[in-house]
C-alpha positions, 0 to 999 in steps of 0.5 A: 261405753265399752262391752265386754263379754265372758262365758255368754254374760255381758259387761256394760262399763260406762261412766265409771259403773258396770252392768251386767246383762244375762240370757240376751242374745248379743248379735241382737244387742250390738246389730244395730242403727245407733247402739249407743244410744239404744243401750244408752236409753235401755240401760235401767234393764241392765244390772249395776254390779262389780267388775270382776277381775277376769284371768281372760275374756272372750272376744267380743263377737257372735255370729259375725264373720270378721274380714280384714284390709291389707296394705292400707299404710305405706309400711305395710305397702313396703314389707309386702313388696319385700317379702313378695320380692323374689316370687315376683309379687311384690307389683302386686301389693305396689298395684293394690296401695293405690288402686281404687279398690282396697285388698279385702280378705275373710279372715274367719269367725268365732271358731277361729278367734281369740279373746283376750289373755288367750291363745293364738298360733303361728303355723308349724309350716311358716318360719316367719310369722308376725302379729298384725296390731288394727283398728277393727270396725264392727259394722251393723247389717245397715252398713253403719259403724257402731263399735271398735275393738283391737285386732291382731290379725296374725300373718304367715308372711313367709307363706304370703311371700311364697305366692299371693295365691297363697293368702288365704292359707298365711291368713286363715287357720285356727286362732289365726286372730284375735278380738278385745278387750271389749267392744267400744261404742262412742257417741261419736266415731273414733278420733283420726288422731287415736293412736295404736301402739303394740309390744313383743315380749320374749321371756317374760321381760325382753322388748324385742319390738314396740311402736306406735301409729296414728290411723290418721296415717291409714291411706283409706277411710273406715265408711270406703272400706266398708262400702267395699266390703259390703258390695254385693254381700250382706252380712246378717248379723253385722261383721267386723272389719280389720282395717290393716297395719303399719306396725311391721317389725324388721325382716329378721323378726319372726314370733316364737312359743310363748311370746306375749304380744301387746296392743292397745288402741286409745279409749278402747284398752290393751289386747293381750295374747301368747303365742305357741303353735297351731299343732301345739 
């Protein structure tokens, strides 16, 4: 089943039939031990409607503060040694990739998040910038993984390659991230084998950059990532967890205004979003 949201109303699509839900709270609903099977059980107090055709949707969050993981695939591991290279950094990352304890970082909230077909920014103070495609994990306040959505964690790579001290700023700023179509919720956690595929589209029809990974490839698991990120934190509402990317375009690419950036993750769908800049 898959949960959409747009201007505080939810869509409940499932089995080929769509429900909708008005004046619910949504970190109620989704906040839970086993909310599949819960929305499963109490669909009769959902109402079966028409899927509308939406020219954008919100992302599928509320309260929930979304975290990220960095450096879980090789790929990632290798372009971040590289552009960490000259500040002396690069060890770091190298350190980081086989460590016990994963690189976890806050990556923001509600204000800072995109939804789909909408909007996310490069930073004016960046001259190389890139779209992160991930798998990202909601997980209940029970530390339990109950959904999926696709991730686009956008990276100020220049800044971050400046100076690991500086993360939080390549990281962290408005529309630096973005969440959708949907929130998944399987019966069963999502296959290894489930692939995640990303496009960048300049002038409306020029690929300048598609590729695909199985997140079999990722080097830790979903439940390691979690147990980290809820070692002495609590998250009251649950939180969604990026969990880190393989897909790195080369050196010499970097986002520009009005680029369109596709992701899309088996059984959850395409994530779309365009690009300008944050002082834009």
């Amino acid at each position: 089943m898959k949960l959409f949201k747009k201007n505080n109303k939810l869509y409940l699509r499932f089995k080929g039939k769509c429900y909708t839900r008005k004046e619910i709270d949504f970190n109620w609903l989704i906040n839970r031990v086993g909310l599949h099977d819960f929305i499963l059980n109490n669909i009769n107090e959902w109402d079966e409607c028409d899927f509308p055709s939406f020219d954008s949707l919100d992302p599928p969050l509320g309260n929930q503060e979304i975290w990220a993981a960095g450096v879980t695939y090789m790929r990632s591991r290798e372009a971040r040694m590289h552009e960490a290279k000259d500040s002396g950094g690069d060890r770091f990352y190298d350190m980081v990739y086989y460590a016990d304890r994963p690189e976890l970082f806050y990556k923001g909230n509600h204000y800072r998040c995109a939804g789909h077909n909408q909007i996310v920014h490069i930073r004016d103070d960046s001259y190389w910038n890139v779209p992160e495609p991930e798998l990202t994990l909601f997980i209940s306040s029970s530390k339990t993984i109950e959904g999926y959505t696709i991730g686009n964690d956008m990276s100020s790579r220049s800044i971050e390659g400046e100076n690991p001290l500086y993360l939080p700023q390549a990281k962290v700023y408005n529309r630096s991230s973005s969440l959708g179509p949907c929130l998944y919720i399987p019966k069963e956690p999502i296959s290894p084998d489930t692939l995640i595929k990303i496009k960048i589209i300049r002038n409306q029809n020029n690929i300048l950059y598609q590729d695909q990974v199985s997140i079999s490839k990722m080097k830790r698991k979903p439940m390691e990532l979690a147990d980290y990120l809820f070692r002495n934190q609590s998250f009251d509402d649950g939180v969604f967890l990026m969990t880190g990317t393989c897909l790195v375009p080369d050196e010499d690419f970097t986002l520009s205004k009005s680029d369109k950036i596709e992701i899309s993750i088996e059984n959850i769908g395409t994530l779309v979003n365009f690009v300008t800049q944050k002082s834009d």
